[in-house]
C-alpha positions as CSV (number, residue, x, y, z in Angstrom):
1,X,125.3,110.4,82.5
2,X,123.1,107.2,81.1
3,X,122.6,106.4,84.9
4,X,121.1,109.9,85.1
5,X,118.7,109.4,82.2
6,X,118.0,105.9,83.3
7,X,117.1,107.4,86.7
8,X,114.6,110.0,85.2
9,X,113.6,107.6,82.9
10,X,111.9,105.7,85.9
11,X,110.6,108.3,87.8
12,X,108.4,109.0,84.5
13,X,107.2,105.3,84.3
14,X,105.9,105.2,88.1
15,X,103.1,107.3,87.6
16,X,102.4,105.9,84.1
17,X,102.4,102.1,85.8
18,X,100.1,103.6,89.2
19,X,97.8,104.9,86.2
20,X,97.8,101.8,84.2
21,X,97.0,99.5,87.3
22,X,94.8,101.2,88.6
23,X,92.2,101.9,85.6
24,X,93.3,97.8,85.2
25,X,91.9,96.3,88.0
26,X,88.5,97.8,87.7
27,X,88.3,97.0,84.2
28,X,89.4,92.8,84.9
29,X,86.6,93.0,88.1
30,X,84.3,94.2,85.6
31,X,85.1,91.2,82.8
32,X,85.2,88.8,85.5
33,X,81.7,89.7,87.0
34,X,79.8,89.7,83.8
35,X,81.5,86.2,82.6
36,X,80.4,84.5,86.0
37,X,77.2,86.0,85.2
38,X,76.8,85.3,81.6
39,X,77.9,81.4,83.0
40,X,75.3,81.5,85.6
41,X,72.3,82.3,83.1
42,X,73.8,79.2,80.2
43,X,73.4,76.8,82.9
44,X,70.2,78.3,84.0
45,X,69.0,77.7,80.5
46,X,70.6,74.0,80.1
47,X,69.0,72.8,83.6
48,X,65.3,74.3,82.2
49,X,66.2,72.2,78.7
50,X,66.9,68.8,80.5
51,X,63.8,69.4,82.5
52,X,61.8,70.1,79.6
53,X,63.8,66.9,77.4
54,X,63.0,64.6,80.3
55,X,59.7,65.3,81.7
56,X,60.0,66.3,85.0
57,X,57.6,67.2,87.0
58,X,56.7,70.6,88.4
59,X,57.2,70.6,91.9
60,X,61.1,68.5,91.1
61,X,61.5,71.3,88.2
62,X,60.2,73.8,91.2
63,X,63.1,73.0,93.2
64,X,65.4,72.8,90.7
65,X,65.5,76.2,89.4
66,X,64.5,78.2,92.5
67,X,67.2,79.5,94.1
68,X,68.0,79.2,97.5
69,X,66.8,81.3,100.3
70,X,68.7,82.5,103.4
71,X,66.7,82.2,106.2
72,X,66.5,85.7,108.4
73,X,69.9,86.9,107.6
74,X,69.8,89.9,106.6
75,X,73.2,91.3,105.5
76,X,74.0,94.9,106.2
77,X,77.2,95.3,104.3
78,X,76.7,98.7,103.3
79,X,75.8,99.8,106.9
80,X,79.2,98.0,107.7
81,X,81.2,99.8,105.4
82,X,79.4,103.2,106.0
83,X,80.1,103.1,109.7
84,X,83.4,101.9,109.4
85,X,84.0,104.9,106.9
86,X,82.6,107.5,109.1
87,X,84.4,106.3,111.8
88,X,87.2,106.8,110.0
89,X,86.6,109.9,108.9
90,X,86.0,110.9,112.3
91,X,89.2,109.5,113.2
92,X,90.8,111.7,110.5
93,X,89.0,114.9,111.7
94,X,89.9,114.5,115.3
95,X,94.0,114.0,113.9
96,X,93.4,117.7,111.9
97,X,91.6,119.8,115.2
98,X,94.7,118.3,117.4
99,X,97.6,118.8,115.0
100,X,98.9,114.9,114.8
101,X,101.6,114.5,111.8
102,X,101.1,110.7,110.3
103,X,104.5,109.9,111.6
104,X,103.0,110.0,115.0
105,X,101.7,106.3,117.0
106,X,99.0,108.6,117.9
107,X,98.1,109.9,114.9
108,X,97.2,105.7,113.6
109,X,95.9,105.5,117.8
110,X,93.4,108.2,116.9
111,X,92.3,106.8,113.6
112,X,92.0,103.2,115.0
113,X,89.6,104.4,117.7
114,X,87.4,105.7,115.3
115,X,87.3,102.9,113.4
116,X,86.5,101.1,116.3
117,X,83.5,103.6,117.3
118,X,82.2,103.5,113.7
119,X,82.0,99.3,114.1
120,X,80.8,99.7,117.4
121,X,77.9,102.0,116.2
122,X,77.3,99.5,113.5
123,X,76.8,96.5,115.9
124,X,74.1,98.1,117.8
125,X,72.4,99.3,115.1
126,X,72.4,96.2,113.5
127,X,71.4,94.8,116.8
128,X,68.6,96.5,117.4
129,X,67.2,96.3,113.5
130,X,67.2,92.3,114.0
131,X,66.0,92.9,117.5
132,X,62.9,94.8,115.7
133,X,62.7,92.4,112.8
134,X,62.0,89.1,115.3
135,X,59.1,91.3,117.1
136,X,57.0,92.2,113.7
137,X,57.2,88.7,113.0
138,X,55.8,87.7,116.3
């Protein structure tokens, strides 16, 4: 009998944990960012005091607080993940109109070739956006 109530006892704490975690990891992600920013603008503010406490001059203080510049590389993160994501989707939508069950190798086959379209979209439009970029700066 105690097994019993143990038993049900768990089942009730799974979705309680899965709840828990994942309103948790947000919620750390979000502490953690704002700390390393917080840190970022005290040391900001100490390198400006020593330059200010010891003289320096402007084109030293210049390169001291700038920050550093990539030099044409453009990130297209977002593009990445949208692609990818359509692709996916795609993937998913093309499992639903043929009738593929997730216990099928097909089903993942299917999904995984979308994924791969979705990238491979991605590529060339990234491609030819760089490809564009270097001839207006010509």
């Amino acid at each position: 009998m105690q097994s019993l109530v143990l038993a049900s006892n768990v089942e009730l704490l799974i979705p309680i944990i899965g709840v828990v975690m994942s309103l948790a990891i947000p919620m750390i992600l979000i502490f953690y960012v704002a700390k390393m920013y917080i840190n970022a603008k005290n040391r900001d503010k100490e390198v400006r005091q020593l330059i200010i406490e010891n003289n320096v001059d402007y084109d030293r203080a210049k390169l001291l607080i700038e920050k550093p510049q990539r030099k044409n590389k453009k990130t297209f993160a977002m593009l990445r993940i949208g692609c990818f994501c359509l692709g996916a989707g795609l993937g998913a939508l093309f499992n639903y109109l043929l009738g593929l069950s997730a216990e099928s190798l097909y089903f993942y086959l299917v999904l995984a070739f979308g994924c791969g379209l979705g990238m491979m979209a991605e590529f060339i439009i990234e491609w030819k956006l760089q490809k564009k970029e270097t001839y207006t700066k010509e």
